[in-house]
NUKOL-628224 format. One record per residue (C-alpha): x, y, z; residue number from 1; residue in one letter. Coordinates in pm, whole numbers. Each point is the difference from the previous one (the first is absolute). Example, Ala and Ser with C-alpha at 12.3 -4.5 7.8 and 13.67 -1.06 7.14 Angstrom:
<recs>
<rec><u>1230</u><v>-450</v><w>780</w><seq>1</seq><type>A</type></rec>
<rec><u>137</u><v>344</v><w>-66</w><seq>2</seq><type>S</type></rec>
</recs>
This chain:
<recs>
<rec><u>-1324</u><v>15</v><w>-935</w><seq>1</seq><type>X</type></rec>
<rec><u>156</u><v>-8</v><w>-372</w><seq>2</seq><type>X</type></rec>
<rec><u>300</u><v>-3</v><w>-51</w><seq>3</seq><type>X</type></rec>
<rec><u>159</u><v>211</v><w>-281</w><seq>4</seq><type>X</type></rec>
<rec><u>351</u><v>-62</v><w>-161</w><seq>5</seq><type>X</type></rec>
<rec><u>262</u><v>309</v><w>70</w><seq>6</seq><type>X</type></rec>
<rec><u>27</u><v>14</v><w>-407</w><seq>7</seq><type>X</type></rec>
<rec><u>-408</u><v>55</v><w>7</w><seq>8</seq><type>X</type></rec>
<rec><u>10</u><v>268</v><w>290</w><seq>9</seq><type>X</type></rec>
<rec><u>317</u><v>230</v><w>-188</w><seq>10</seq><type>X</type></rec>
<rec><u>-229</u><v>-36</v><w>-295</w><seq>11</seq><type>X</type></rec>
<rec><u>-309</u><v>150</v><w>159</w><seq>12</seq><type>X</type></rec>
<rec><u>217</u><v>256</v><w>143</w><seq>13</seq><type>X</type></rec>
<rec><u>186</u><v>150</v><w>-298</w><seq>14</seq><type>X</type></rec>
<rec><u>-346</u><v>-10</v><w>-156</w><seq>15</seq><type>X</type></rec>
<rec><u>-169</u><v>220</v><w>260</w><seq>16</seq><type>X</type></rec>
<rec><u>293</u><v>277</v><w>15</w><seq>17</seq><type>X</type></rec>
<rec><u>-9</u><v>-21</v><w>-381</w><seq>18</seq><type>X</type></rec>
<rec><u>-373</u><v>110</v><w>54</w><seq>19</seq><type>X</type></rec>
<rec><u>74</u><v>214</v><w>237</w><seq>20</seq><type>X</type></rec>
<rec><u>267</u><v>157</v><w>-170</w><seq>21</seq><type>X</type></rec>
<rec><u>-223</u><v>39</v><w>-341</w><seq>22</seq><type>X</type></rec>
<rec><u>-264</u><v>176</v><w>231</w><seq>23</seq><type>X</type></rec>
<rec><u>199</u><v>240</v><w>140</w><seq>24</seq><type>X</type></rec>
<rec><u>122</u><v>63</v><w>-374</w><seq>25</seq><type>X</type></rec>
<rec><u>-354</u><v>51</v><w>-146</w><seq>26</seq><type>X</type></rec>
<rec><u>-104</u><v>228</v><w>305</w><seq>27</seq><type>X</type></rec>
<rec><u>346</u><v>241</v><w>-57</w><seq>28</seq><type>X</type></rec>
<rec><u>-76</u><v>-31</v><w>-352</w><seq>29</seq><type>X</type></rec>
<rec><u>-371</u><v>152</v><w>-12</w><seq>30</seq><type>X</type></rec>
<rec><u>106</u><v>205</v><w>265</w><seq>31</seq><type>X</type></rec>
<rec><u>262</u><v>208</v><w>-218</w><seq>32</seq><type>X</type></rec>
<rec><u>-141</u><v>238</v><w>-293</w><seq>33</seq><type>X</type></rec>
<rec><u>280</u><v>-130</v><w>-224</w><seq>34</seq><type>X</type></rec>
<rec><u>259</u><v>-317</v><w>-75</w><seq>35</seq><type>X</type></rec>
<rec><u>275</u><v>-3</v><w>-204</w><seq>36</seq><type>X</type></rec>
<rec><u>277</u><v>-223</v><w>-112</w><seq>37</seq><type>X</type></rec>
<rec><u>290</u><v>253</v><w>-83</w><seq>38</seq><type>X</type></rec>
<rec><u>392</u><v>111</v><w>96</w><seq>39</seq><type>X</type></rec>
<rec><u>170</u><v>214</v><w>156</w><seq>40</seq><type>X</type></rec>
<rec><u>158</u><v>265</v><w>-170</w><seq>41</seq><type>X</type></rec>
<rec><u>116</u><v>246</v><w>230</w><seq>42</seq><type>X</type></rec>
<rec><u>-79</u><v>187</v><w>359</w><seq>43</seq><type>X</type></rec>
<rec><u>31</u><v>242</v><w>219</w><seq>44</seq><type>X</type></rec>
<rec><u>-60</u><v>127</v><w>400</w><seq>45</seq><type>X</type></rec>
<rec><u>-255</u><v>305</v><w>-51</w><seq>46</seq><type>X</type></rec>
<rec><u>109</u><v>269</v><w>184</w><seq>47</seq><type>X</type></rec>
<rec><u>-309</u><v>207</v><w>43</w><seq>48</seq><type>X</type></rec>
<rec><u>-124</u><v>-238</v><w>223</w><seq>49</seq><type>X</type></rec>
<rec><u>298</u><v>-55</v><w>254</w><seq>50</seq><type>X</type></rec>
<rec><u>166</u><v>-246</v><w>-157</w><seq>51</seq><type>X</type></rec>
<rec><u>-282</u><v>-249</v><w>80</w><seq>52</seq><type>X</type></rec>
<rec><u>-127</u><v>-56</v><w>-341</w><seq>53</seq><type>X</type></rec>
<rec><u>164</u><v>-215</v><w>-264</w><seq>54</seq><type>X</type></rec>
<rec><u>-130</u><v>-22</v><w>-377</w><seq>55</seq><type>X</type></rec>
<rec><u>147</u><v>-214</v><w>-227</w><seq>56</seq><type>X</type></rec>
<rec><u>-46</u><v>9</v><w>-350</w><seq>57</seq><type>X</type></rec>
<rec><u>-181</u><v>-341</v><w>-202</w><seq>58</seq><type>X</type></rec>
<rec><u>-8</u><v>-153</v><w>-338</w><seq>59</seq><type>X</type></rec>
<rec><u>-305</u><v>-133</v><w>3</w><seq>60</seq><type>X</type></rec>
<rec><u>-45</u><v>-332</v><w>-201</w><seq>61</seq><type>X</type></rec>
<rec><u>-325</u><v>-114</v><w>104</w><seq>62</seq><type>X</type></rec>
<rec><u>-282</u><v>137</v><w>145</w><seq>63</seq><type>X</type></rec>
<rec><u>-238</u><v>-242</v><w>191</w><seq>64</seq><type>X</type></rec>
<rec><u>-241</u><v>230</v><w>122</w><seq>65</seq><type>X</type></rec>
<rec><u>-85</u><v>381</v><w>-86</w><seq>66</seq><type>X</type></rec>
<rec><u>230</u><v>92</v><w>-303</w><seq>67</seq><type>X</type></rec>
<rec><u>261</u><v>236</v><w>73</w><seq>68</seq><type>X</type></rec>
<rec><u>266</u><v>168</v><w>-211</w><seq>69</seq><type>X</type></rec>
<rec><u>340</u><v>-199</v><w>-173</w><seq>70</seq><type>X</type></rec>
<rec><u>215</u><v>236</v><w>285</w><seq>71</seq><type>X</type></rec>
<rec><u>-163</u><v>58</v><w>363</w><seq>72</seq><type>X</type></rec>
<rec><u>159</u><v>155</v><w>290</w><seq>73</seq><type>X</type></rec>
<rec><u>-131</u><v>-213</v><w>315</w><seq>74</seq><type>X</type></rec>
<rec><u>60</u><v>226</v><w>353</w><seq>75</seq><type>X</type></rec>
<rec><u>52</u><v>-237</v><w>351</w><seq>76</seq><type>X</type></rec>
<rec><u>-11</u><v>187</v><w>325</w><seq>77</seq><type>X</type></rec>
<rec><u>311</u><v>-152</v><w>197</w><seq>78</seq><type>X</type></rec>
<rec><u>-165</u><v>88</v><w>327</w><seq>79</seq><type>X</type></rec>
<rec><u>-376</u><v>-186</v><w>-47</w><seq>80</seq><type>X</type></rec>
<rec><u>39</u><v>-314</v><w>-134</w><seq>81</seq><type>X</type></rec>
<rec><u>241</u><v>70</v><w>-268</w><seq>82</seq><type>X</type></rec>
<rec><u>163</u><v>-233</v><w>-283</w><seq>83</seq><type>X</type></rec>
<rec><u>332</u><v>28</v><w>-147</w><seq>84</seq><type>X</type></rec>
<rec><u>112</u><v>-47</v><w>-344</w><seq>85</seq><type>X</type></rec>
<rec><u>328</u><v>-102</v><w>-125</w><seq>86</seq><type>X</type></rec>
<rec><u>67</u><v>153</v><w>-412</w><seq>87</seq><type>X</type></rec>
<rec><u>21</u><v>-241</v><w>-255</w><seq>88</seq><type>X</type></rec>
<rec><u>-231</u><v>-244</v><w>193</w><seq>89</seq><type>X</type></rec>
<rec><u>-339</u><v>-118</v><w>-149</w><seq>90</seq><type>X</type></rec>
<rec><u>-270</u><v>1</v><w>261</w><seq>91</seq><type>X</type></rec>
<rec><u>-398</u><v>-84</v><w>-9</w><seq>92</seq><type>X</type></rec>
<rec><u>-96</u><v>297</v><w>167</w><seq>93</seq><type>X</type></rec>
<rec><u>-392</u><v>128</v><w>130</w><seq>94</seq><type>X</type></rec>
<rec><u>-40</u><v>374</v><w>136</w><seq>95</seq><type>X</type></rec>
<rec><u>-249</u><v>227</v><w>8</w><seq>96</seq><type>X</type></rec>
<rec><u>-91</u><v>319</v><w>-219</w><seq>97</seq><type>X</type></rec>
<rec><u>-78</u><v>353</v><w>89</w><seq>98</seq><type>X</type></rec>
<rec><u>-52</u><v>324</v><w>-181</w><seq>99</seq><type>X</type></rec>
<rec><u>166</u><v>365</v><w>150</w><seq>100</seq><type>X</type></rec>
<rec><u>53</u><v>299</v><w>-151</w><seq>101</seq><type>X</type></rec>
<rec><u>319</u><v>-116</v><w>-133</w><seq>102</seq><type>X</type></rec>
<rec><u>-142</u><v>-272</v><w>-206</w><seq>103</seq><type>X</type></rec>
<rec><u>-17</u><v>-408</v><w>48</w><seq>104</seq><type>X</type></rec>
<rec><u>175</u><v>-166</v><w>319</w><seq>105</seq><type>X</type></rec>
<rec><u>68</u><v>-383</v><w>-15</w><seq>106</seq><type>X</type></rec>
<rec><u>84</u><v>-113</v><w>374</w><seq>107</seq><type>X</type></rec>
<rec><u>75</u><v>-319</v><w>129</w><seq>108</seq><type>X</type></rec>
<rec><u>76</u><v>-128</v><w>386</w><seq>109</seq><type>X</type></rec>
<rec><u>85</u><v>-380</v><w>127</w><seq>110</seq><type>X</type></rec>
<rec><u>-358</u><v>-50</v><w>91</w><seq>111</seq><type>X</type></rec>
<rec><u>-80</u><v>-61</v><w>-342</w><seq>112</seq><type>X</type></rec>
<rec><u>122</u><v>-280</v><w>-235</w><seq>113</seq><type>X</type></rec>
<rec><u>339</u><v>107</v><w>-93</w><seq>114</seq><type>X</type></rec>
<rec><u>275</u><v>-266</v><w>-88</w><seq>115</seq><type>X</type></rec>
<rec><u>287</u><v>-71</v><w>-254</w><seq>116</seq><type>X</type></rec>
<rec><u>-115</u><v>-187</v><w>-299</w><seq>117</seq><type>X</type></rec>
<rec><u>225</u><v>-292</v><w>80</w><seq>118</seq><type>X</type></rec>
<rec><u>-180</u><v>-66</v><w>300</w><seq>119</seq><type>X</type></rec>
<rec><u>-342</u><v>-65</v><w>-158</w><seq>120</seq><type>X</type></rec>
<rec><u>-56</u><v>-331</v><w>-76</w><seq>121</seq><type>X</type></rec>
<rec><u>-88</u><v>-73</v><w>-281</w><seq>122</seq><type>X</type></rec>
<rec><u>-371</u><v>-113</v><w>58</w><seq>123</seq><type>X</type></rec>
<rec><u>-24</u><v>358</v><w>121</w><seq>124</seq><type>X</type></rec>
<rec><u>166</u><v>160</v><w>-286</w><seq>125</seq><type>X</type></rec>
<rec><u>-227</u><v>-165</v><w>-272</w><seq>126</seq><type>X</type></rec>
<rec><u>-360</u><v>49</v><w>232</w><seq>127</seq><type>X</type></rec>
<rec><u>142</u><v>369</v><w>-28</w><seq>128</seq><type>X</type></rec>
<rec><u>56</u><v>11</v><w>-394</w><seq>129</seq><type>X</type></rec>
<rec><u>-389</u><v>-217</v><w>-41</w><seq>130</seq><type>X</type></rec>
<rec><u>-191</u><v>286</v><w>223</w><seq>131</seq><type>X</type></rec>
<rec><u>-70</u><v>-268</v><w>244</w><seq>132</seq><type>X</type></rec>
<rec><u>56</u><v>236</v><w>281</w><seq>133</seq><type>X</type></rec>
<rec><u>-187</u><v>320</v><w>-120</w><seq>134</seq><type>X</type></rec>
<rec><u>-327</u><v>-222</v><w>-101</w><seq>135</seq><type>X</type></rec>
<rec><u>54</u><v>-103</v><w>363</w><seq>136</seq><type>X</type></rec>
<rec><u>-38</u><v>391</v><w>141</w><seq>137</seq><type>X</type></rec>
<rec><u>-382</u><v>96</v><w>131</w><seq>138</seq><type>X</type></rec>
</recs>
């Protein structure tokens, strides 16, 4: 039986949860309809729905995937799967898109890739900015 050094085996296994980790990021990303880079500028509990909904308002700076406008307000359902915001925060955030009566709503929830900016790495942050994961979508 081989024999592999301990500095060989943490190697392999950083590498394969780096994999793993850029998988689960390409799968949330095709999954959403849209991916921004952008800040928070403001929010608010939405009382028409019980309290249960939160929007918060974005300054978008980048837009990775379907192009959405400079200012978006991004709804989270506390109760499924929601995500919280904190203002003046910059996030890379992926929701979904749906059309009522009342015009365009941008919602998000934790089962898609939502994170502060400072917390992609950098690998992650340039693959974003080159299309590298939308060429990667079916």
């Amino acid at each position: 039986m081989a024999k592999y050094s301990m500095t060989y085996l943490m190697s392999a296994y950083i590498l394969c949860g780096v994999w793993e980790m850029s998988k689960m990021q390409k799968r949330k990303f095709c999954r959403a309809t849209f991916v921004i880079r952008g800040k928070v500028t403001g929010g608010r509990t939405l009382p028409e729905f019980q309290h249960k909904k939160e929007e918060a308002e974005f300054q978008v700076y980048a837009n990775y995937k379907k192009k959405v406008p400079n200012v978006i307000k991004v709804r989270t359902d506390r109760d499924a799967c929601g995500f919280s915001f904190q203002k003046g925060v910059e996030y890379l955030m992926s929701g979904t898109v749906r059309r009522s009566r009342y015009g365009v709503i941008y919602e998000t929830n934790s089962c898609l890739w939502n994170d502060k900016w400072q917390n992609i790495k950098y690998g992650t942050q340039r693959k974003l900015k080159s299309g590298w994961f939308a060429k990667k979508c079916d």
